[in-house]
N, C-alpha and C positions, 0 to 999 in steps of 0.2 A: 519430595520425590527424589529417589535417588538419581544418578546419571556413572554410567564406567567411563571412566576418564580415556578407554580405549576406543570408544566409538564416537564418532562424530555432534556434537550436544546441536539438535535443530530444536530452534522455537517456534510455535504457531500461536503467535498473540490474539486474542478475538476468536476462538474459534468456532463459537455460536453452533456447535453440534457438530461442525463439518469437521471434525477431528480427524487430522492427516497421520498415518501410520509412520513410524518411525521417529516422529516431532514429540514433544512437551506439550499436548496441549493447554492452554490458557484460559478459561475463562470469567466473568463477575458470576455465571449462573448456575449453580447447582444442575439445573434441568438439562442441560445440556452436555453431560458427564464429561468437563475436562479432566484433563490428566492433575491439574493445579488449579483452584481459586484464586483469583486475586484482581483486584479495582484495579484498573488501568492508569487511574487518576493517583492513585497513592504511589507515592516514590520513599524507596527503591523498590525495584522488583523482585522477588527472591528469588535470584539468580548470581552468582560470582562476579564479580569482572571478569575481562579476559578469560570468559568460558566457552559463549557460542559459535559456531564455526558458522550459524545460517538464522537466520530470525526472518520470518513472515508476518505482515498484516494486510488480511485483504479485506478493504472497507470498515474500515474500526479508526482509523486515526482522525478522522473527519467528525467523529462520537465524542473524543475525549479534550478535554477543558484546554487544554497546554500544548500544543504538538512540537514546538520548538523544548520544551522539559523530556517530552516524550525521544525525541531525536537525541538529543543530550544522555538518557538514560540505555538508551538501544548502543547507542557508542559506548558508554560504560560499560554493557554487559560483551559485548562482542570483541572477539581473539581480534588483533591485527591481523589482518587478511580475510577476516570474515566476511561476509554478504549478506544484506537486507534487501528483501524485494519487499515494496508497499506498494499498494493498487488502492486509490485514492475517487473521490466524484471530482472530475472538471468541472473548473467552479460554472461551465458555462450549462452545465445543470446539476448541477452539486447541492442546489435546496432544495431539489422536488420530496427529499425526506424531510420527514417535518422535525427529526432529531438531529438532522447535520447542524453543527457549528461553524465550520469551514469549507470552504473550495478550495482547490487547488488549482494552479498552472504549471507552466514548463519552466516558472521562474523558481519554485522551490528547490530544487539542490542549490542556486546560486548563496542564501541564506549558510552552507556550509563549505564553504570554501573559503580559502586565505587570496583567492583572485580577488574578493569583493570584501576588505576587510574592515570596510564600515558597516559592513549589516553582517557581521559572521555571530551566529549563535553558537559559538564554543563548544562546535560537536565537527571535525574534521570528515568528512565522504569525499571520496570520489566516483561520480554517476559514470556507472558501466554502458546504461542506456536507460532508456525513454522511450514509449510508447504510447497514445492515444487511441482509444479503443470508441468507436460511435456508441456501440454497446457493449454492458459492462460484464461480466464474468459471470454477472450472479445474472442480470436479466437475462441471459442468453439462457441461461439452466433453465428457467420458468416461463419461456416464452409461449410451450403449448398450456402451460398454466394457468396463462395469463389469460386464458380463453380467445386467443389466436388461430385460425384453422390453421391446414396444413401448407395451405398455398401463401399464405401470408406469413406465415414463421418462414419460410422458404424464399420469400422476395425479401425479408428482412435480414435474414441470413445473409444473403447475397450484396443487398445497399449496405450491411457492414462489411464487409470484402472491401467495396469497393470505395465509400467512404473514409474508412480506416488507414485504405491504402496512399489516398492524397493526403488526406491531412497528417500522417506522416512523411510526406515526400517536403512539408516545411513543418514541422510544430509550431516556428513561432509565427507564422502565415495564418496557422490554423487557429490557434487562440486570439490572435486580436481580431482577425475578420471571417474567413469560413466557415467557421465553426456555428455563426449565427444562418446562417444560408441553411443551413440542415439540421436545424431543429438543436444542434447543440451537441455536443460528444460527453459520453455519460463517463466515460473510467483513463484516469491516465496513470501508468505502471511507470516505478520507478526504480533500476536496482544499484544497489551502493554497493561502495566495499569501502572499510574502514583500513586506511594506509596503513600499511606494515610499521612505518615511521610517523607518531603523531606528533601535529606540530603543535 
């Protein structure tokens, strides 16, 4: 697919139908009319280095075999100064799919950094921010779906307000202990920016 080098290159990796306008969409599924084919799992991506100014994945990375190759290869495609947002399952119910491979915590950006350089997987970010969410982006879409009335999507609505709201007031409070008190926080969003100067 082509890209004009004058407008901004955004990717949508996984994007399982939900094809965002103005992005590259990405997916393994014909059925789902991406804008590009292509396995997640295979590296490289056909993408440039230092081309994307913005790359998303929501709920896809927790699918694929390698996520530390994966981070490695998102920094390769992505401009110095670019940004990554991925919204991931908290590991603290991160297998209620029966195709997850991984959880996640509030310790993954540490994995990318030169502060921690015995465990650095040789992909440099710096976390803009962090967020844990009780409910996930996608559950919240399908809540009356889920065959939920209206008074009960409405009280759930609400227990994530106010859920969301403490267990961001500590992350790392809420992953080792809160988190079990309340059934468990389903999505934690993550966004990077690839340093202008890589170390």
């Amino acid at each position: 697919m082509t890209h004009s080098k004058s407008t901004p290159l955004k990717i949508n990796l996984g994007s399982s139908g939900i094809n965002k306008e103005g992005y590259i969409n990405v997916d393994i599924r014909h059925s789902v009319n991406p804008d590009v084919i292509h396995d997640l799992n295979a590296f490289p991506y056909p993408f440039e280095s230092d081309s994307a100014d913005h790359i998303r994945m929501v709920h896809v990375l927790e699918h694929l075999d390698k996520p530390f190759l994966v981070m490695q290869e998102l920094h390769r495609i992505l401009k110095p100064g670019g940004t990554l947002y991925i919204a991931v399952p908290h590991f603290s119910r991160g297998f209620t799919h029966a195709e997850h491979t991984h959880g996640f915590d509030i310790s993954f950006p540490y994995y990318f950094t030169m502060r921690f350089p015995e465990q650095f997987y040789g992909a440099e970010y710096e976390l803009a921010s962090l967020k844990l969410n009780w409910i996930s982006q996608i559950t919240m879409r399908y809540l009356s779906q889920l065959g939920f009335g209206a008074v009960t999507v409405f009280l759930l609505k609400a227990l994530n307000v106010v859920f969301t709201a403490v267990g961001n007031a500590s992350p790392m409070a809420c992953s080792r202990l809160w988190c079990f008190w309340v059934g468990g926080f389903e999505e934690i969003e993550f966004n990077f920016i690839k340093p202008q100067t890589v170390q």
